[in-house]
C-alpha positions, 0 to 999 in steps of 0.5 A, spaced: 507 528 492 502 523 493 504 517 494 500 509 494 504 505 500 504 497 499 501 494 505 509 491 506 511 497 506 506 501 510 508 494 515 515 495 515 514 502 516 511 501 523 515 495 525 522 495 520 523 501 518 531 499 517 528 495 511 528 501 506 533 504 502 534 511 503 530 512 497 525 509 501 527 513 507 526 519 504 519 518 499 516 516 507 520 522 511 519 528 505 514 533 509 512 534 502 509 527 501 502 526 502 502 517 504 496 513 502 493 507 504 489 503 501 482 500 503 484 494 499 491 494 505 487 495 510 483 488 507 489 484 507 491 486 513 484 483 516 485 477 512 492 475 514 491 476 520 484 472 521 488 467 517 493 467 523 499 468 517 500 476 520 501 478 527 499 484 531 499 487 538 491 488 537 485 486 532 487 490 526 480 493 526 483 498 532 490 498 529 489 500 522 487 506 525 490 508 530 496 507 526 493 511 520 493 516 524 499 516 529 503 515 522 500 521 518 498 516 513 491 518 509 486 512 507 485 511 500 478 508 499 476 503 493 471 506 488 467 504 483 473 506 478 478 503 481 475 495 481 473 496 474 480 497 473 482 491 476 478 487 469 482 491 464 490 490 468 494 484 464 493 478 467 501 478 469 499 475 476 493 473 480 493 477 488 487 481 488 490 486 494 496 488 489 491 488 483 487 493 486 493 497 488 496 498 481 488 500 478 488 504 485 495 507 482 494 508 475 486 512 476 489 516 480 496 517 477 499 517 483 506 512 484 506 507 489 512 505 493 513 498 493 518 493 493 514 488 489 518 485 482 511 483 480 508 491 480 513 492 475 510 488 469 504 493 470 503 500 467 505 504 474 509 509 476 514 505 481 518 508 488 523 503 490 522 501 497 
């Protein structure tokens, strides 16, 4: 199964892996998943840190990738399908990172694993985290 991580999650799994549920556990470990991450993370990641509201051992510009690959993780792109989804998702709340996910989520029919409350509100296969 494909799955979608949430930025927090993919966060979590580098550096607190014991904040998942076994669920959560199993959905990452499963040798069948196929783990994605989102353009979109890899922006709110670079924003955060630039704003000083997330730490990291290096500049996410060598991070991110590096930890892409020492995780398996497959980066998802943003296309054209995707952000034109974002303009027809309910207003339910206002963070673009996590509007591009869900419009990312339900294009592709991929479920996204999140402990977000807020994904919930949407039309979007969930996976506890």
């Amino acid at each position: 199964m494909r799955i979608l991580l949430d930025t927090q999650c993919w966060l979590w799994m580098l550096i607190a892996p014991e904040r998942f549920s076994s669920e959560g556990r199993a959905h990452l470990t499963a040798p069948e998943n196929e783990l994605l991450l989102s353009a979109g993370s890899a922006w709110e990641i670079a924003i955060k840190h630039a704003l000083g509201r997330l730490r990291l051992p290096m500049e996410p510009a060598e991070y991110v990738p590096s930890r892409l690959a020492a995780t398996g993780t497959l980066p998802l792109a943003i296309d054209h399908r995707h952000a034109l989804r974002v303009g027809q998702l309910p207003p339910h709340h206002r963070d673009p990172f996590d509007r591009i996910l869900i419009a990312q989520a339900q294009v592709e029919a991929i479920p996204i694993l999140t402990s977000d409350p807020h994904f919930a509100r949407y039309e979007v296969d969930l996976l506890p985290a």
